[in-house]
C-alpha positions as CSV (number, residue, x, y, z in Angstrom):
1,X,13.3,-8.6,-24.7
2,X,16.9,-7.1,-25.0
3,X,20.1,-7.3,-23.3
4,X,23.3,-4.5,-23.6
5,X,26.1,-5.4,-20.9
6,X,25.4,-5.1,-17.3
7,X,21.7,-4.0,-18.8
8,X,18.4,-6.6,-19.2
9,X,14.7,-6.0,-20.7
10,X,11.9,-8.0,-19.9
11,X,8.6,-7.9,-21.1
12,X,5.4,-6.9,-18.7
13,X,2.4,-5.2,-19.6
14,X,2.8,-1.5,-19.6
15,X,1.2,-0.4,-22.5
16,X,-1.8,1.1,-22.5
17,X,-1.7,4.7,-23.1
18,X,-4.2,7.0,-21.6
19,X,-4.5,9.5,-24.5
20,X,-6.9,11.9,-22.6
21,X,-5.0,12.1,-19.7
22,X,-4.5,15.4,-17.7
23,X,-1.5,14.3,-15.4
24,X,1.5,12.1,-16.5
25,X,3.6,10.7,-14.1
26,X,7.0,9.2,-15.1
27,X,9.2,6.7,-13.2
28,X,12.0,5.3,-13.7
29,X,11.1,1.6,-14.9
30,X,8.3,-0.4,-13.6
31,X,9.6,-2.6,-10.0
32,X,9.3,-6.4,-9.0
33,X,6.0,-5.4,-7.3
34,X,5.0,-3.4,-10.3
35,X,5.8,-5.7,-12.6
36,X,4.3,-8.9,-10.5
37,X,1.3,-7.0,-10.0
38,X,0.8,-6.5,-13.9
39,X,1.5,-9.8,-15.3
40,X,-1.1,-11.3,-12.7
41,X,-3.9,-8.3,-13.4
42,X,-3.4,-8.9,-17.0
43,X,-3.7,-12.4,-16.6
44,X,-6.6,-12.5,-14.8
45,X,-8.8,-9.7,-16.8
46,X,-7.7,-11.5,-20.4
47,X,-8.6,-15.3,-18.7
48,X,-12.1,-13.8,-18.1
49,X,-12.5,-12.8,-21.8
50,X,-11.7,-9.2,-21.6
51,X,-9.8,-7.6,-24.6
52,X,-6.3,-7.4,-25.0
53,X,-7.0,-3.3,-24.8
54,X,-9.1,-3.6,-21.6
55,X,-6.9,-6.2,-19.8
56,X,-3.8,-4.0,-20.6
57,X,-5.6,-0.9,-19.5
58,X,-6.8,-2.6,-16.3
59,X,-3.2,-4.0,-16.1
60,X,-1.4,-1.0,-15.9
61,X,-4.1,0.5,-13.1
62,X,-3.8,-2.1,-10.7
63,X,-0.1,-2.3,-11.4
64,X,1.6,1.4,-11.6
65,X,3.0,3.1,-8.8
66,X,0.7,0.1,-7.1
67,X,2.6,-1.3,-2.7
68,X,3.6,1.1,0.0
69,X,4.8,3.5,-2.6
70,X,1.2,4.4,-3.7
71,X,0.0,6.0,-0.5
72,X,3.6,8.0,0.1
73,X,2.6,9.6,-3.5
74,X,-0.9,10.5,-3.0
75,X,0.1,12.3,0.3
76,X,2.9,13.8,-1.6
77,X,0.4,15.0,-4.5
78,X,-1.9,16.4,-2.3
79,X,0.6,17.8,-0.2
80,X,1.3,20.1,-3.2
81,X,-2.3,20.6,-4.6
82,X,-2.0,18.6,-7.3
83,X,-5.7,17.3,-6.2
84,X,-7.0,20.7,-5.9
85,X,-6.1,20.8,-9.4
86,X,-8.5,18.6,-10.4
87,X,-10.7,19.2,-8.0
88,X,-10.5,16.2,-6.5
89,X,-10.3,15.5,-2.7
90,X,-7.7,13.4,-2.8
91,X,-5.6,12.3,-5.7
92,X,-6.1,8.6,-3.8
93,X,-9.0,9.2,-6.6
94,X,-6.6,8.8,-9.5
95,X,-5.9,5.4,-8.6
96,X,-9.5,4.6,-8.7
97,X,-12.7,4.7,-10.9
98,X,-13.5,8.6,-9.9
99,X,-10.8,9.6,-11.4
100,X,-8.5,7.0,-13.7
101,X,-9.5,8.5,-16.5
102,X,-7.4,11.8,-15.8
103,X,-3.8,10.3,-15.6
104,X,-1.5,8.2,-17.5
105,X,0.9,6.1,-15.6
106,X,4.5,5.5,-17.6
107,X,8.2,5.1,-16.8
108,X,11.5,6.5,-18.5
109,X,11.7,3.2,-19.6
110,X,8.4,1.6,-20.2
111,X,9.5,-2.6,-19.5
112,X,11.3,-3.4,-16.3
113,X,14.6,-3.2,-16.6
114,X,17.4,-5.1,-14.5
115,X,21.1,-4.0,-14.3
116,X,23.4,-6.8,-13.1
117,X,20.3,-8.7,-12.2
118,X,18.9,-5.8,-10.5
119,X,15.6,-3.2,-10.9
120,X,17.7,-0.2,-12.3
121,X,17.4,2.5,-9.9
122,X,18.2,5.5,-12.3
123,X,17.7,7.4,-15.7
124,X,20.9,9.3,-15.6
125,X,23.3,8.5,-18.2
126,X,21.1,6.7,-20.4
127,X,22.0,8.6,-23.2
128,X,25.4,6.0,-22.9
129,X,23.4,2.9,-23.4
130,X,22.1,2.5,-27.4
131,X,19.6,0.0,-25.3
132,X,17.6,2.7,-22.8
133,X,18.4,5.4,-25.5
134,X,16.2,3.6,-28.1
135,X,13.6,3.0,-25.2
136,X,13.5,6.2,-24.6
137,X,13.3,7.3,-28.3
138,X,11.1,4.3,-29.3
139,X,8.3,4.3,-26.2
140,X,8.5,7.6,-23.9
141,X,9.0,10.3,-26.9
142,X,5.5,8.5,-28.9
143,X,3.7,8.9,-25.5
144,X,4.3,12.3,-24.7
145,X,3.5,13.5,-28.1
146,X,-0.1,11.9,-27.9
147,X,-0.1,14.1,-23.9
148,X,0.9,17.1,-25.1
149,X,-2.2,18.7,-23.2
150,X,-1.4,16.9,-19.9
151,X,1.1,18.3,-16.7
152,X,4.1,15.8,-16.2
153,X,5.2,15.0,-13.0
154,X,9.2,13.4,-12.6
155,X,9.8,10.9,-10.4
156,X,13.2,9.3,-9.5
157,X,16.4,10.0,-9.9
158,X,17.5,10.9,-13.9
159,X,13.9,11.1,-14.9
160,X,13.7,15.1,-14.6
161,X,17.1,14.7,-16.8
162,X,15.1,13.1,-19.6
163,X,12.3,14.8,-19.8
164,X,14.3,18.4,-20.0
165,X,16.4,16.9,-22.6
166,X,12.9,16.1,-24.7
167,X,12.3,20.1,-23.4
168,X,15.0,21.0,-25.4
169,X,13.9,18.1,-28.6
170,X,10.2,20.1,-28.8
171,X,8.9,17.1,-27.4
172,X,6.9,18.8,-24.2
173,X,7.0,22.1,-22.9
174,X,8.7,23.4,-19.9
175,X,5.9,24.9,-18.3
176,X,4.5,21.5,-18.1
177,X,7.0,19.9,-15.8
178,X,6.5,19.3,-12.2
179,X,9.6,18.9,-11.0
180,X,11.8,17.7,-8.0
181,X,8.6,15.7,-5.8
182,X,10.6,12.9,-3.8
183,X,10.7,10.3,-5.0
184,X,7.1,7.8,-3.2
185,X,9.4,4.5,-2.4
186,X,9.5,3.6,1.4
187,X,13.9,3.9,1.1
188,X,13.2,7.5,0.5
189,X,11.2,7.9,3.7
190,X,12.3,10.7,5.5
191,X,12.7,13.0,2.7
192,X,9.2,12.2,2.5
193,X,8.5,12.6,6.0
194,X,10.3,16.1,6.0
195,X,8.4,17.6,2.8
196,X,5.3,16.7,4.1
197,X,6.2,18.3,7.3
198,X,6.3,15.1,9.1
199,X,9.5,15.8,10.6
200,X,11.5,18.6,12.1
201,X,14.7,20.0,10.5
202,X,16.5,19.5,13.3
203,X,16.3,15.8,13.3
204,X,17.3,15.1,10.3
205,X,20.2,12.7,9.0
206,X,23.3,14.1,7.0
207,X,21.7,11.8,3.7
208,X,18.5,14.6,3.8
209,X,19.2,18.3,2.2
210,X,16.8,20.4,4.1
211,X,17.7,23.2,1.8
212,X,17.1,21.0,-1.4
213,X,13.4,19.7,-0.5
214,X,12.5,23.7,0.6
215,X,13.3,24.9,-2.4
216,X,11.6,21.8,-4.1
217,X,8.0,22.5,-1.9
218,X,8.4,26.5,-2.8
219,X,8.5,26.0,-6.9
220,X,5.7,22.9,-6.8
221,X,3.6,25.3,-5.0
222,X,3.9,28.5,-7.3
223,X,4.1,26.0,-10.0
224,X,0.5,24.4,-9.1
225,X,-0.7,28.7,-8.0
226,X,0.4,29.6,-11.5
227,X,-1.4,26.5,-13.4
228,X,-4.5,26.8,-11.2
229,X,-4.4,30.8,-12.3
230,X,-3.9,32.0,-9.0
């Protein structure tokens, strides 16, 4: 679709926007698997005369968040109380016909995007690039202005970055940030394992901030106590 440098677009079907949506979550820019998973959904549903609207919405449910990184984030979600929320059991509902209907699934950048022939692996800095700036600009502010209702939920590296800079625009509101949830990919596993409790403090690596991920659990949990009106 576009290319800046170092920096390449490419085109897979991310657009459907769930505009009733109670809970955003924002990555980075859809993955290999992500996008794989999309271009083969949408495929399939459009083949088998569904509309361009339903195979794009259909798409983006099988695709988003969609390998091992799925299951790390609903135990991270729950871990929090984002399902008791929405009263839901499990947010392994969101990801399924009990409960699609509540989220909307987006990136930073909404089309895969591949520095030096790479997925990019953060939203910091983007403000540099007149490509991801535009992107952002373009794709992500439009979305979040037809969500303004819904919690957001940051995750990967830069994201939270962007969405307090469209804080400070008047694009969302603070209060509706959930920030600092690790980040669901499998290379990020034992932060995960140690939020969730998984693993002891004493056995962990000099790569994991203990102190960080603490602080991290303590604000998601007054955040989720204050929005649930406890």
């Amino acid at each position: 679709m576009a290319k800046e440098g170092a920096l390449e677009v490419f085109y897979s079907p991310f657009d459907y926007i769930n505009a009733n949506a109670k809970l955003v979550i924002v990555g980075i820019s859809p993955g290999e698997t992500q996008a794989k998973n999309a271009n083969q959904e949408f495929a399939n549903l459009y083949n088998n005369n569904l509309t361009e609207v339903d195979a794009l919405k259909g798409a983006k449910e099988v695709a988003s968040f969609s390998g091992a990184m799925r299951n790390n984030l609903v135990k991270l979600l729950d871990n929090v109380g984002v399902n008791s929320l929405f009263n839901l059991s499990s947010c392994m509902a969101l990801f399924n016909e009990e409960a699609a209907h509540m989220v909307h699934y987006t990136s930073v950048f909404r089309y895969p995007v591949l520095k030096n022939g790479k997925p990019i692996s953060s939203a910091k800095g983007y403000l540099k690039s007149p490509l991801l700036n535009h992107m952002v600009k373009s794709m992500l502010t439009s979305e979040l202005e037809k969500l303004n209702n819904a919690i957001i939920l940051p995750l990967g590296q830069g994201v939270n970055d962007v969405l307090m800079d469209l804080v400070e625009c008047g694009v969302i509101h603070h209060s509706a940030v959930l920030s600092a949830l690790p980040h669901p990919s499998g290379a990020n596993a034992e932060r995960i394992k140690y939020f969730l409790g998984e693993k002891a403090r004493a056995d962990l690596s000099v790569k994991t901030n203990a102190l960080f991920l603490d602080k991290a659990r303590e604000n998601l949990l007054s955040q989720i106590d204050t929005l649930k009106g406890v």
